[in-house]
C-alpha positions as CSV (number, residue, x, y, z in Angstrom):
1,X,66.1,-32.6,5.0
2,X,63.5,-35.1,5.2
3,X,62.4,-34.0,8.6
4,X,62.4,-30.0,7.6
5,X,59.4,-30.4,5.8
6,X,57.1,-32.4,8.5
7,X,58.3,-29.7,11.2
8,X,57.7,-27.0,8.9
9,X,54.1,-28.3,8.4
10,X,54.2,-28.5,11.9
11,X,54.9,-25.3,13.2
12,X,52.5,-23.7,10.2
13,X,49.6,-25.8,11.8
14,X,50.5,-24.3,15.3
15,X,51.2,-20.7,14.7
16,X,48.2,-20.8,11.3
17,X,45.0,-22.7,12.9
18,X,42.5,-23.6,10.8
19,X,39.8,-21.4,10.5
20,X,36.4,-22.8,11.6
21,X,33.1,-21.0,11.0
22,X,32.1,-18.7,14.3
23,X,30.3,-21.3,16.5
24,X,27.2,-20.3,18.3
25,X,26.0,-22.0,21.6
26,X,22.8,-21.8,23.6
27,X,23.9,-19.2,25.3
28,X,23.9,-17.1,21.9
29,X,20.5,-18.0,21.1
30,X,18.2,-18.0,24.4
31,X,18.3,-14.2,24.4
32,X,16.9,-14.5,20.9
33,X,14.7,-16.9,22.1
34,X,13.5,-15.0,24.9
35,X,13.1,-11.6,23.1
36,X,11.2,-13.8,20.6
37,X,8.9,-14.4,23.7
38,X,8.0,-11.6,24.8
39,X,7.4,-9.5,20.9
40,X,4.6,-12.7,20.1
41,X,3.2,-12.7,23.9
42,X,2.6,-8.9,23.7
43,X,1.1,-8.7,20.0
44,X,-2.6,-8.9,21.7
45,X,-3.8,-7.7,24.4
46,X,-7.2,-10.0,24.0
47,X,-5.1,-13.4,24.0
48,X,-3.4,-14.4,27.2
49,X,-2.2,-17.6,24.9
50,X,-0.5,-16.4,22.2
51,X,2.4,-17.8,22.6
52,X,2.2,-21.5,22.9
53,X,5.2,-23.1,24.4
54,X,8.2,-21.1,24.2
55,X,10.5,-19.9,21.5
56,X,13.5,-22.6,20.1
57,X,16.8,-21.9,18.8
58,X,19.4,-24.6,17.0
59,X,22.1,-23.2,15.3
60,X,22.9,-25.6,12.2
61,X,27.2,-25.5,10.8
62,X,27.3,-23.9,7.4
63,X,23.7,-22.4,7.8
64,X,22.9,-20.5,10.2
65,X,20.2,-20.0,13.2
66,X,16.8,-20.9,13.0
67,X,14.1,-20.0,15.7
68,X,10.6,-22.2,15.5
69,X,7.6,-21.3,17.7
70,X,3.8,-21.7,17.8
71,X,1.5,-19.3,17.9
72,X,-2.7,-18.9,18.2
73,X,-3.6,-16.1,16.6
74,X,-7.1,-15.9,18.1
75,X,-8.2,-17.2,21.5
76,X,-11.5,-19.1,22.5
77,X,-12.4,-20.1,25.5
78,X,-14.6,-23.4,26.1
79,X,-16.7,-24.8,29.0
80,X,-18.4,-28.0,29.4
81,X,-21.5,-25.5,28.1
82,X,-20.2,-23.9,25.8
83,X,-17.5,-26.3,23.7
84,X,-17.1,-24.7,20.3
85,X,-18.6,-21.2,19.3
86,X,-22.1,-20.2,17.5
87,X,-21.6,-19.5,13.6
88,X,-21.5,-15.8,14.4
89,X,-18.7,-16.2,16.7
90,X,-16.5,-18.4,14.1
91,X,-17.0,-15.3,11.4
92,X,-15.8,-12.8,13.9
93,X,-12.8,-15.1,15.0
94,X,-12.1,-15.9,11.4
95,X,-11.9,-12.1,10.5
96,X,-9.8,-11.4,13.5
97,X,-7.2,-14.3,12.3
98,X,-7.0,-13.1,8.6
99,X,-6.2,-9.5,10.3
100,X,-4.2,-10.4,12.5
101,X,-1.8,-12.5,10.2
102,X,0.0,-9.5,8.4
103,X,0.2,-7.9,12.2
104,X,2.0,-11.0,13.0
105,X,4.4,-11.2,9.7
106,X,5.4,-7.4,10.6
107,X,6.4,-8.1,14.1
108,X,8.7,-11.4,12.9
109,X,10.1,-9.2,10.2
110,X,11.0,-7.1,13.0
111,X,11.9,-9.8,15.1
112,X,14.3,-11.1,12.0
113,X,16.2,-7.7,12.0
114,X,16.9,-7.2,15.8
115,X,17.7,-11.2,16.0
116,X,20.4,-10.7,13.7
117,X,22.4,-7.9,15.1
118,X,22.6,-9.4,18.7
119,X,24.0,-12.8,17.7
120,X,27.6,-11.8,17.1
121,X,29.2,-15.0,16.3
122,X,26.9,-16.0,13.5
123,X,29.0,-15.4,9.9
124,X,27.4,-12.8,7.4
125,X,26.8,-15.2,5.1
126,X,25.2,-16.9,7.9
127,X,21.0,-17.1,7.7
128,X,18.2,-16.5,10.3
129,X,15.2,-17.9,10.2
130,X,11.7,-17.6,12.1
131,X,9.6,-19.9,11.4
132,X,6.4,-19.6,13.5
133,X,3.9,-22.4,13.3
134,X,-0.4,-21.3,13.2
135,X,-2.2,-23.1,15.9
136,X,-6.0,-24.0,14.8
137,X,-9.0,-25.6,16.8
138,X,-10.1,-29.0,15.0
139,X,-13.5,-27.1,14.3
140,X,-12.5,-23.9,12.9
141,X,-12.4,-23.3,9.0
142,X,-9.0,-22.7,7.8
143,X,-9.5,-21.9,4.7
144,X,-7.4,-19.3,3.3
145,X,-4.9,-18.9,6.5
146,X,-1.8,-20.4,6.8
147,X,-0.6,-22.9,8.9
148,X,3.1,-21.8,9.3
149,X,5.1,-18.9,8.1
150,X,8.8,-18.7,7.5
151,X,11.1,-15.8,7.2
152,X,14.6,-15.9,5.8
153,X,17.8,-13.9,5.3
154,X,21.2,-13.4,5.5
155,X,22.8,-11.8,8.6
156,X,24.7,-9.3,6.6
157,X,21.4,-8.1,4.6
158,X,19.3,-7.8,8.1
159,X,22.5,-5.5,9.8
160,X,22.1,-3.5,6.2
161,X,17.9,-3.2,6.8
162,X,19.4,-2.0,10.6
163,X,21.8,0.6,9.7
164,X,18.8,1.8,7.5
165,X,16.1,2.2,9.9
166,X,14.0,-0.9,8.2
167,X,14.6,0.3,4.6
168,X,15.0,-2.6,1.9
169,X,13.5,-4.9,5.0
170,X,10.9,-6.9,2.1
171,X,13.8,-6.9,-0.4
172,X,15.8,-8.7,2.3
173,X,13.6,-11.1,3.9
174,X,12.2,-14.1,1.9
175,X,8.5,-14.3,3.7
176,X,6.5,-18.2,2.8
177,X,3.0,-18.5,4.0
178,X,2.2,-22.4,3.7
């Protein structure tokens, strides 16, 4: 009798595994990451360097993914004669960075939803995140933009904003502008 009860536990361990939490590798996430590419590289057509370094992926146990890269919103290129720009052109790239800030939010929004339905083996109750850092020139005014924006939600509210065609898409996503 007293070895009934270990085999029993036994063969319920076997047949009855544990379940762990869907676990997703690198191979998961660099398509993500490389999507993620080429929607920020392609925003505008007047800045070769958008995209600064490339799109990275973790994926953290009990959380979910989260995608990090850096972005310059507005480029300026300098020469030994002409090192930082004339007040005129710092107004014109300062209007063109406040613009081009809610262009940017859209496009991760976007990003957020289409992320979500091609990684499979994140959980529902899982999170994604984007979290896309502001490059800025030591000389420029940054004022009122931010230097890093975040988006948030769960997996099973962004396949929900995808089965609608983008409706609810604010009500899901938590947006943060630091």
């Amino acid at each position: 009798m007293k070895y009934i009860l270990p085999l029993f536990a036994f063969v319920a361990a076997v047949i009855c595994p544990a379940a762990d939490a869907p676990r997703v590798n690198r191979g998961s996430l660099r398509p993500v990451e490389m999507s993620l590419d080429n929607r920020i590289s392609r925003l505008w057509q007047d800045n070769a360097l958008t995209l600064v370094g490339q799109t990275r992926g973790v994926y953290l146990d009990g959380y979910g993914a989260v995608f990090s890269a850096e972005v310059n919103t507005v480029q300026f290129a300098t020469n030994p004669m002409h090192p930082t720009p004339s007040k005129d052109e710092l107004v014109l790239m300062k209007k063109k960075q406040i613009d081009r800030v809610p262009e940017l939010t859209t496009e991760l929004k976007k990003a957020l939803v289409d992320s979500a339905a091609s990684l499979d083996p994140l959980g529902p109750s899982d999170n994604v995140v984007i979290s896309v850092i502001l490059d800025h020139y030591s000389w420029e005014d940054k004022g009122s933009l931010p230097t890093q924006i975040t988006l948030q939600a769960q997996k099973s509210k962004l396949l929900d904003v995808k089965r609608n065609n983008g409706a609810g898409m604010d009500l899901a996503i938590k947006v943060v502008k630091e």
